[in-house]
MARSEMI-566839 format. One line per 10 residues: number of its first residue (from 1); for each residue x, y, z of C-alpha. Coordinates in pm, 1 decimal. Last residue first. Layout:
<pts>
NUM> X,Y,Z; ...
</pts>
This chain:
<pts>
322> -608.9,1721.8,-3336.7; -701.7,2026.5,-3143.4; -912.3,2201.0,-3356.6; -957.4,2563.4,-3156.9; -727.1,2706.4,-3475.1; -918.0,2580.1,-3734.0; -1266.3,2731.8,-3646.0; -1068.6,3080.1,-3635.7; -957.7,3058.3,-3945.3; -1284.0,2948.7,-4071.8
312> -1447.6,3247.3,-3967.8; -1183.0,3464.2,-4153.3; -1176.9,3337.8,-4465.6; -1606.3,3301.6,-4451.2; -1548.1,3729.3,-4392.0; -1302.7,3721.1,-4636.3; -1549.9,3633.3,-4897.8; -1842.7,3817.7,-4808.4; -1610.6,4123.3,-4829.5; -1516.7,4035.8,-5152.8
302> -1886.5,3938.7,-5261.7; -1968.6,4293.1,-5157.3; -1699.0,4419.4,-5356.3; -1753.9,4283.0,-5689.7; -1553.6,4024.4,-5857.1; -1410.5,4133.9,-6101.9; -1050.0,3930.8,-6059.9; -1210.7,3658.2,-5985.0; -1229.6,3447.7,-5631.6; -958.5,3197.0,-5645.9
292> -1094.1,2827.7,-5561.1; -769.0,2700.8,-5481.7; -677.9,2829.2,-5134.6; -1040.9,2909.9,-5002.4; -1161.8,2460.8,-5123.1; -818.0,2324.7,-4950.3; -974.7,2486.3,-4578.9; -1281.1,2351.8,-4610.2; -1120.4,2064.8,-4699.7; -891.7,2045.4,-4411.8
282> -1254.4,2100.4,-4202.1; -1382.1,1813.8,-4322.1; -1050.2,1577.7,-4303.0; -961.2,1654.6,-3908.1; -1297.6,1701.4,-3713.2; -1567.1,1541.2,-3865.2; -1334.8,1265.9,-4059.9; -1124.4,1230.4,-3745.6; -1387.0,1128.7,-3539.3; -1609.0,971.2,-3753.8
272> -1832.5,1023.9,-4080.8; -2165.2,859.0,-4050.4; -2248.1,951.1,-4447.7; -2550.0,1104.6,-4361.5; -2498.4,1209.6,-4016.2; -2163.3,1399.4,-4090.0; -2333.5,1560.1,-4374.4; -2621.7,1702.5,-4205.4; -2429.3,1773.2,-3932.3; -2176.6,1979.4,-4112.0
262> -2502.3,2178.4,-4292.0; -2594.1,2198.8,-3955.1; -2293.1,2459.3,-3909.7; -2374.4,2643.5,-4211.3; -2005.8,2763.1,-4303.5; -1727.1,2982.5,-4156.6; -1567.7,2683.9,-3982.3; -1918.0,2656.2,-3756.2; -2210.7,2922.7,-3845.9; -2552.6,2843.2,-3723.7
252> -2843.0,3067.0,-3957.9; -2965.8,2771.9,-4064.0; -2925.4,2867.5,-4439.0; -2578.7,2982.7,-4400.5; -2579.7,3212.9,-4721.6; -2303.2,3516.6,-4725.9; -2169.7,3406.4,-5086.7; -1871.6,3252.2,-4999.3; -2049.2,3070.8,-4729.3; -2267.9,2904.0,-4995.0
242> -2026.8,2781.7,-5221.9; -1800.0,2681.4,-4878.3; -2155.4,2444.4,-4797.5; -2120.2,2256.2,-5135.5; -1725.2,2261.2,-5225.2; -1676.5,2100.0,-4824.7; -1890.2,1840.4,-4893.0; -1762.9,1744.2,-5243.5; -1395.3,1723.7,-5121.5; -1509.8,1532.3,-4730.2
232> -1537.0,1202.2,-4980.9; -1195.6,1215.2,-5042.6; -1118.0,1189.4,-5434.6; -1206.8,912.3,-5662.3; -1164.8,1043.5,-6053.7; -1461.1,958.4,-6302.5; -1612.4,1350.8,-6299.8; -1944.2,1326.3,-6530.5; -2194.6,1534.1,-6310.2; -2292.7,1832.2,-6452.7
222> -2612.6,1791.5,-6305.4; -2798.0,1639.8,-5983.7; -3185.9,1627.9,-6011.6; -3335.4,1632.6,-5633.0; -3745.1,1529.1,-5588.3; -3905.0,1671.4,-5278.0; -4085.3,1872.5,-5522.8; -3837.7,1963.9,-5778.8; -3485.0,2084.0,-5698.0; -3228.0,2102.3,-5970.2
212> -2874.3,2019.7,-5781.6; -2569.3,2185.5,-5944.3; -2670.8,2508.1,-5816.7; -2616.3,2366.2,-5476.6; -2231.2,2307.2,-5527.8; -2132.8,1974.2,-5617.9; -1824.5,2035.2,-5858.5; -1630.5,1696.7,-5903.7; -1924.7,1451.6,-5852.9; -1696.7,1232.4,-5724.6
202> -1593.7,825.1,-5719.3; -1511.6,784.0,-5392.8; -1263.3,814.9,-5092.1; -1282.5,718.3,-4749.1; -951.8,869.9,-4526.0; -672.9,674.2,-4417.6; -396.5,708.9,-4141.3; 5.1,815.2,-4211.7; -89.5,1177.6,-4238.2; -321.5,1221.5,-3926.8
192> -96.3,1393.7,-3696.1; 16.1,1626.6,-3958.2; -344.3,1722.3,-4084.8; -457.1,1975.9,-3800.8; -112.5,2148.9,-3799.9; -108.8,2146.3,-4182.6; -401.2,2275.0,-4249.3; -362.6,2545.2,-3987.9; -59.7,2681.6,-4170.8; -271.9,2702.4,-4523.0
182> -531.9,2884.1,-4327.7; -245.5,3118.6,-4193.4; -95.9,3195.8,-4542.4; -471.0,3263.8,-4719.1; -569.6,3526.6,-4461.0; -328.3,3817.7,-4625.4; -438.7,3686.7,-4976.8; -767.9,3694.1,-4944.7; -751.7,4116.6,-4816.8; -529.5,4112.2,-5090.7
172> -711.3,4034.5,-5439.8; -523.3,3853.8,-5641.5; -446.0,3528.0,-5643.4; -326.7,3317.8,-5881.5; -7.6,3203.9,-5662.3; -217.2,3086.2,-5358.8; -417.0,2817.0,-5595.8; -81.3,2672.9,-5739.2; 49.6,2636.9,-5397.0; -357.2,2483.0,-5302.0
162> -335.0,2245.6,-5599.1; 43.7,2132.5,-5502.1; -22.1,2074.9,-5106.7; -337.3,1839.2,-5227.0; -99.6,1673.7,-5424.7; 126.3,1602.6,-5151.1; -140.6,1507.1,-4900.2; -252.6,1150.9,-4914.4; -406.7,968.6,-4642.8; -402.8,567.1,-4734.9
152> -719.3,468.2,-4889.9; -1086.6,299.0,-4802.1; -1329.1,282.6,-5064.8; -1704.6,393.6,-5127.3; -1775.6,374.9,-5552.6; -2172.3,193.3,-5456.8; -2188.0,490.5,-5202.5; -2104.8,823.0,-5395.8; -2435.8,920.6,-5553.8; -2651.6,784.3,-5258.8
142> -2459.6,1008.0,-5003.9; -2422.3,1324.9,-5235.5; -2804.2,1271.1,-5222.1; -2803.1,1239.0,-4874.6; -2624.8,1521.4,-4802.7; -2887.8,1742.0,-5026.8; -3169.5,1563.4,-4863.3; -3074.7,1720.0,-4500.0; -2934.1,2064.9,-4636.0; -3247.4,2177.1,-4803.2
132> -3453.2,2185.5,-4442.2; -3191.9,2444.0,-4349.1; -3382.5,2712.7,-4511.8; -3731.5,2655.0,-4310.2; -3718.8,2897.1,-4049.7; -3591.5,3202.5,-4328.2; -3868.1,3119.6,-4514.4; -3773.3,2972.0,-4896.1; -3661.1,3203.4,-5184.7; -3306.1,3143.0,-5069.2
122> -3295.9,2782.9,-5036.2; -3446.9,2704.8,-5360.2; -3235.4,2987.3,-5568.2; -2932.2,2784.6,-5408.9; -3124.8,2444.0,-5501.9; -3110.7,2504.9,-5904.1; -3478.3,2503.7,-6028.0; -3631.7,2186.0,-6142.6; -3729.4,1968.9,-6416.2; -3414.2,1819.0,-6573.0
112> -3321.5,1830.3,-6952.0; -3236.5,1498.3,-7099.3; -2862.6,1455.4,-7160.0; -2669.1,1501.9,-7462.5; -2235.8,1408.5,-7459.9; -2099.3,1573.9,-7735.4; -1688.4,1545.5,-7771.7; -1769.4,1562.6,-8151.2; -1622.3,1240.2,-8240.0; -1749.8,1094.4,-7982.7
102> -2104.3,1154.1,-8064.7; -2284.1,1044.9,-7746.8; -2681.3,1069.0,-7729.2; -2931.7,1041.7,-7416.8; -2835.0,1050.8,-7103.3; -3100.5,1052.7,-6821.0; -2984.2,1307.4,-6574.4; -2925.0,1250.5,-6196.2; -3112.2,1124.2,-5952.9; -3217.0,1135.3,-5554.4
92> -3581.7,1145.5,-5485.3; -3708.9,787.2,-5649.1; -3577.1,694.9,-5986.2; -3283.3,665.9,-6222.3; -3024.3,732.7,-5999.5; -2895.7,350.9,-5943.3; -2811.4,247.6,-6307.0; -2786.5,581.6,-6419.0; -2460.6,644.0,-6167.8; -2251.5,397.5,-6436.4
82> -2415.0,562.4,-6746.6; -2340.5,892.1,-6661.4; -1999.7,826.9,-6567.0; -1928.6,639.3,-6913.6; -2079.4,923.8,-7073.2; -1846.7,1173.8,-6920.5; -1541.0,965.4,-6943.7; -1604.6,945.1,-7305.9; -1690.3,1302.5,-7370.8; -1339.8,1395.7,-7189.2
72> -1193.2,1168.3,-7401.7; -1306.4,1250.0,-7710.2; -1321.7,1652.1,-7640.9; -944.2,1712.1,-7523.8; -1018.8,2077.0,-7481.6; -1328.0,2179.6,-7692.5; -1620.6,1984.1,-7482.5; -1957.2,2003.3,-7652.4; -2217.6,1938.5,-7366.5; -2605.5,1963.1,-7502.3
62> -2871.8,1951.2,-7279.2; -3222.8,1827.0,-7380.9; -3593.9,1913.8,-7375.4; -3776.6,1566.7,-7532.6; -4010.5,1541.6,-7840.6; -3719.6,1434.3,-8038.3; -3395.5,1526.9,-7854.0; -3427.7,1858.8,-7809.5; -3191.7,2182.1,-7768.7; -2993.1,2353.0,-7463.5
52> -2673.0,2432.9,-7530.3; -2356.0,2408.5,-7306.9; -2023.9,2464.8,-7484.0; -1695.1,2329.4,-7339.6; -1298.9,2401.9,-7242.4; -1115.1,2720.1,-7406.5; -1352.3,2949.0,-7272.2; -1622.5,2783.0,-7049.8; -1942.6,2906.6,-7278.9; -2301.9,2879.3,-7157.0
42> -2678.4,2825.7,-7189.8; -2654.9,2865.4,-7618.3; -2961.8,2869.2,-7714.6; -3163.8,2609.0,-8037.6; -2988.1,2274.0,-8129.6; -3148.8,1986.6,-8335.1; -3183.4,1607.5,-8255.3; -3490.3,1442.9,-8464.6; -3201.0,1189.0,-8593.8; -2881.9,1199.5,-8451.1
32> -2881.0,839.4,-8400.5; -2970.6,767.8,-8756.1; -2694.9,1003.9,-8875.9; -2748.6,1168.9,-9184.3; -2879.8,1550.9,-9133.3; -2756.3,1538.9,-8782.3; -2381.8,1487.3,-8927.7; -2398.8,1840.5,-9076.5; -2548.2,1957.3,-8818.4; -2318.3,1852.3,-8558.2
22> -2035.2,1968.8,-8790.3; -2165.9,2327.3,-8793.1; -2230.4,2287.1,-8419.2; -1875.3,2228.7,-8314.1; -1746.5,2507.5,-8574.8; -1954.9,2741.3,-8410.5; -1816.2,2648.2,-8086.6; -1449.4,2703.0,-8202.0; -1527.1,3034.9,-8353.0; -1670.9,3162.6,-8034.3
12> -1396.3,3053.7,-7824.7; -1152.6,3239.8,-8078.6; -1383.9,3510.1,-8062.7; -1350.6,3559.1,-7647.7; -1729.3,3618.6,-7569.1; -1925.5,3918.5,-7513.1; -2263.2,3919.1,-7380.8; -2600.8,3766.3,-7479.1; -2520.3,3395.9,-7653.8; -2599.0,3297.6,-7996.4
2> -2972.2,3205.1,-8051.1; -2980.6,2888.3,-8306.7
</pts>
């Protein structure tokens, strides 16, 4: 097995070494484990999972060993696999096929998607037909979240608590400054709307476009596995902000600092209304700047690419009159 290019934190290192040491020794006489066998390492989250790619028999497979609370979190995982399976098997709109769970490993394998991520998609495509991606990216989001669809009292305290917790890590200043007066147009927009109700779903917990494999007209959505039901507007608003952070707005419309039929596109598919549009979106547009804290490294291109989508959003919030 290749180790991975780069430094890594040792103690990390140690702990995923020790994850595939056992899963070899329990390959070589487990049934289920049988013809399974690991080769690169595709990433390390330090102090939470190891991604490998490997094979499952004949077939190209993803390995997921989680470190932090690895039973459960490999449970939950597989269970949400298995659930979203049963309707995103075929057609268009899927996800991966699982294939193995060791619980007592926190492994969860899943067969390896054709595909390349839709962000390197959208880029490499002519500038006229960029937005086309944003259409059948809604409406996978759409298919993935409809059989968990409920209605729910507006909740906002615990939204309040991420983005606090959000502010205080971070550290670059030019974010920092705009950070305070987003946060104060959240709250103007949202306060009339507190005692209504929002849809919320089961989520795919980190649907940015690099977490859709595009092949053909044919979308692959990975690293799914998240069991909680948030908002619906939570996965929309981490897709298009993804891209705004980095300068992309496909159609070349902007609206709240993002791609602004990349709104439509979502509004449309999942017929939001009034308030959903123009209250719950845009709040979290607003929730994905204060807790997704750019890193400390990052470069300054992507800093000024940053604040730039920080500062076009800030004005979109402030001519919402809710």
């Amino acid at each position: 097995m290749a180790k991975p290019h780069g430094p890594s934190p040792l103690p990390d290192m140690d702990a995923m070494m020790d994850l595939v040491q056992a899963f070899e020794g329990l390959a070589a006489k487990d049934p289920l484990l049988t013809g399974a066998r690991l080769s690169d390492v595709i990433r390390l989250v330090p102090g939470k999972r190891a991604i490998l790619s490997g094979m499952v028999g004949e077939r190209p497979a993803i390995f997921r060993f989680y470190i932090e609370h690895a039973e459960a979190y490999a449970r939950r995982d597989w269970a949400e696999l298995q659930r979203t399976r049963c309707f995103m098997s075929d057609g268009d709109y899927q996800v991966n096929a699982p294939l193995l769970h060791v619980p007592e490993l926190g492994l969860v394998v899943v067969a390896r998607a054709d595909g390349v991520p839709l962000m390197e998609r959208i880029r490499a495509a002519d500038a006229a037909q960029r937005a086309d991606f944003l259409r059948p990216a809604a409406e996978w989001l759409r298919r993935y979240t409809a059989p968990s669809e409920e209605l729910t009292d507006v909740r906002l305290d615990g939204w309040y608590k991420r983005i606090e917790r959000g502010m205080a890590r971070q550290r670059h200043g030019a974010l920092r400054r705009a950070e305070a007066a987003v946060l104060a147009e959240l709250k103007r927009i949202a306060a009339p709307h507190e005692t209504g109700q929002w849809r919320v779903a089961v989520s795919h917990g980190d649907f940015h476009p690099n977490n859709l494999l595009a092949d053909g007209a044919r979308l692959t959505g990975i690293d799914t596995g998240g069991s909680a039901k948030l908002p619906l507007y939570k996965d929309m608003a981490r897709f298009l902000s993804h891209m705004a952070r980095r300068g992309l707005i496909p159609s070349g419309e902007e609206r709240l600092g993002v791609d602004a039929q990349g709104l439509d596109a979502f509004a449309e598919a999942f017929a939001l209304d009034e308030v959903e549009r123009n209250i719950w979106l845009p709040f979290m547009l607003g929730v994905e700047v204060l807790i997704r804290i750019e890193a400390k490294a990052l470069s300054e291109k992507r800093i000024r690419k940053a604040a730039r989508f920080y500062d076009t959003l800030l004005d979109g919030l402030r001519d919402i009159r809710p």
